[in-house]
N, C-alpha and C positions, 0 to 999 in steps of 0.2 A: 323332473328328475334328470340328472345328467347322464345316468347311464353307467356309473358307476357303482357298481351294486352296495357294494359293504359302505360310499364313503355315505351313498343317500340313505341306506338304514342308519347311521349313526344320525346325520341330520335328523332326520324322522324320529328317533331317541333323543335327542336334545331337544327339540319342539316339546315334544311328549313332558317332559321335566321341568318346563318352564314356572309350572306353579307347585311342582313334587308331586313323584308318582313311586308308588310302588312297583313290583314286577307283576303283578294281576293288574294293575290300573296301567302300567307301559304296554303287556301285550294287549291289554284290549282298546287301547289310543292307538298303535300303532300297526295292529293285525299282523306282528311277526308273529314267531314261533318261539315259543316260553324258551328255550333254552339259547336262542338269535339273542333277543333281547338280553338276557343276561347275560350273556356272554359280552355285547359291545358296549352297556351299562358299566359292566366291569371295565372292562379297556378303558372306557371315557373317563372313569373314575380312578386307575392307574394315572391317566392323565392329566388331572386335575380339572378336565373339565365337566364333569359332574361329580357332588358330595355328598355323603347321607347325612342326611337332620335326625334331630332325636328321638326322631319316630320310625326311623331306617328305610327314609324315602329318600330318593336321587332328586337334586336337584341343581340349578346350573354352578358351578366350580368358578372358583377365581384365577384359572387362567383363561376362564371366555373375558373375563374383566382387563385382564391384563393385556391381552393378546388386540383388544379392542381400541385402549387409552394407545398401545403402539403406533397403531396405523393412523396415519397422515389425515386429518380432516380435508379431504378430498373437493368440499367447493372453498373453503378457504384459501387451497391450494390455485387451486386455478379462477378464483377472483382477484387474485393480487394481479397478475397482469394483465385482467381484463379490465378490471378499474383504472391501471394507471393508460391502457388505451382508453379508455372514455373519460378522462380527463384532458389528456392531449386533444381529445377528438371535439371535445367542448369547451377546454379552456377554465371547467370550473373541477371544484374538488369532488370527487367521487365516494363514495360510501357503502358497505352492506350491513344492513340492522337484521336483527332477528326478534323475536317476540320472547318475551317472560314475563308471562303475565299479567299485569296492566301498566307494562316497559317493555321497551326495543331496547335493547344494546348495540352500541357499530364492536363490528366485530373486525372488519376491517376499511379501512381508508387508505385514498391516492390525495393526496394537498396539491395546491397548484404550488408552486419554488415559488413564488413572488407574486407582488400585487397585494389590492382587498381580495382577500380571501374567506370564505365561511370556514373554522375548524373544527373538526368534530374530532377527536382524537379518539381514537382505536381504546374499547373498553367504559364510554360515556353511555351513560344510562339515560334517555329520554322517555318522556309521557308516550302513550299512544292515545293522549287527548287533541294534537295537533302536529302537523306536518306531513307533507304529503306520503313519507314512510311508514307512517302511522294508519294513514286512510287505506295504501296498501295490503298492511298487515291484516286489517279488517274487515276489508270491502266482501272477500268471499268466505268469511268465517258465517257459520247458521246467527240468523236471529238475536235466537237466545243467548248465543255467546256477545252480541254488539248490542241490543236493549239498553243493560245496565250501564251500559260505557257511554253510551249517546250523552244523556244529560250533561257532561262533564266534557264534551269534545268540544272545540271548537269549529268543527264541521257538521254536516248532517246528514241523515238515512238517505237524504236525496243526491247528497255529494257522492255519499259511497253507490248508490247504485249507477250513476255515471262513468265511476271509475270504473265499475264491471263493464258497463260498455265500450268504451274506448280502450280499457286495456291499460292505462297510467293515470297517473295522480301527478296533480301540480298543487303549489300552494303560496302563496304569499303573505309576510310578516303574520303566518299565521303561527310557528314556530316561536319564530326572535323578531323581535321589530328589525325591516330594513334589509331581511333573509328572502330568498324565494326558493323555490327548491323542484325539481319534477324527479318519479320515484316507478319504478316499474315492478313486478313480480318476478319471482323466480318458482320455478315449481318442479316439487318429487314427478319418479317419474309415472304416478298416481295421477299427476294434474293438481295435487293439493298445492298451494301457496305455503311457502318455506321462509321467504325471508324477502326481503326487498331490496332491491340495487337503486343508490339515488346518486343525482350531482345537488350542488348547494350553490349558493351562491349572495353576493350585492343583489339584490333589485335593480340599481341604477344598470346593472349590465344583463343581466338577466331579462328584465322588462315584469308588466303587470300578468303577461303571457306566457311563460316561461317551459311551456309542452309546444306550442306553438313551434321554439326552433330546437327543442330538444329531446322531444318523447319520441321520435325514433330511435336516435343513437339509442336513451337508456334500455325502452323497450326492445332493441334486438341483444342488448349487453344479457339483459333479463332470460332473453331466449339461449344463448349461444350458453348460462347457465345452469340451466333448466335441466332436468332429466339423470345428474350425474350421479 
């Protein structure tokens, strides 16, 4: 609670309406006082952010919607210049994927200006059958959720529990022939695995090793995201 009396009883009434609640089903979710609760149900509802359904239960309003799509995606903000420092810092191109269901999307990318370069352009939909953003994405998901995916990967249950050990994923032409890649985690501030930070690259420059010269840099990029 912050200490703000009236603003955490509203909170507490929004929670409360997440799935619709009536005023007997709000006071007794929220242990106010039948006439508290109505009273800032109402206001929320002035507000637009809570509505009644056709049963004349509250439920969340379309300015929590709108007031949400407003605000700034807060790690895509601050991985544009941490990617384009771990580009500089590595010389190859940098990347953040996130997971949708049996695909990563980069959601955002740093390119090296020049040279062979790997491009992944911002909005590329890839498998999470191979590459080391992929093994990332999976390595601390339950079981059950990586089981069915195995068959179809290019790596294996043995790859990803390594990756849990050491903390990064490397991969070679396991992707694209001729590609190598190392990929680090980024995590809520839960500890759950959110999304993955990678560089890419040639092979011929990268080598067969490619965590070997660069899973620190991603691994601390991965950290200094973490938790936002």
């Amino acid at each position: 609670m912050s200490g703000v009396g009236v603003l955490d009883k509203a909170v507490v009434i929004l929670a409360a309406c997440v799935d619709g609640a009536s005023l007997a089903e709000l006071v007794e979710r929220t242990k106010l006082p039948r006439a508290t609760a109505h009273r800032l149900a109402q206001a929320l509802e002035i507000h637009r952010m809570l509505v009644r359904d056709t049963q004349g239960r509250w439920r969340p309003g379309p300015r929590l919607g709108e007031l949400a799509n407003a605000a700034p995606d807060v790690l895509l903000t601050a991985a544009e210049p941490l990617l384009s420092a771990l580009r500089d810092a590595t010389g190859e191109s940098g990347q953040l994927y996130l997971r949708r269901a049996d695909e990563r999307i980069c959601v955002a990318a740093a390119e090296r200006a020049s040279g062979l370069r790997d491009t992944v352009p911002v909005g590329s939909v890839l498998p999470m059958t191979a590459g080391s953003a992929a093994q990332i994405l999976l390595a601390w998901e339950p079981p059950e959720a990586v089981m069915p995916l195995l068959p179809r990967c290019k790596f294996t249950g043995r790859t990803l529990a390594e990756v849990r050990r050491r903390g990064w994923a490397q991969s070679v032409a396991e992707r694209e022939p001729g590609v190598a890649s190392v990929s680090a985690p980024i995590r809520d501030r839960t500890g759950r695995v959110i999304a993955a930070i990678s560089i890419s690259g040639p092979i011929e420059r990268l080598g067969r090793r490619p965590g070997e010269r660069h899973a620190m840099a991603v691994v601390r990029a991965g950290q200094r995201l973490s938790g936002l």
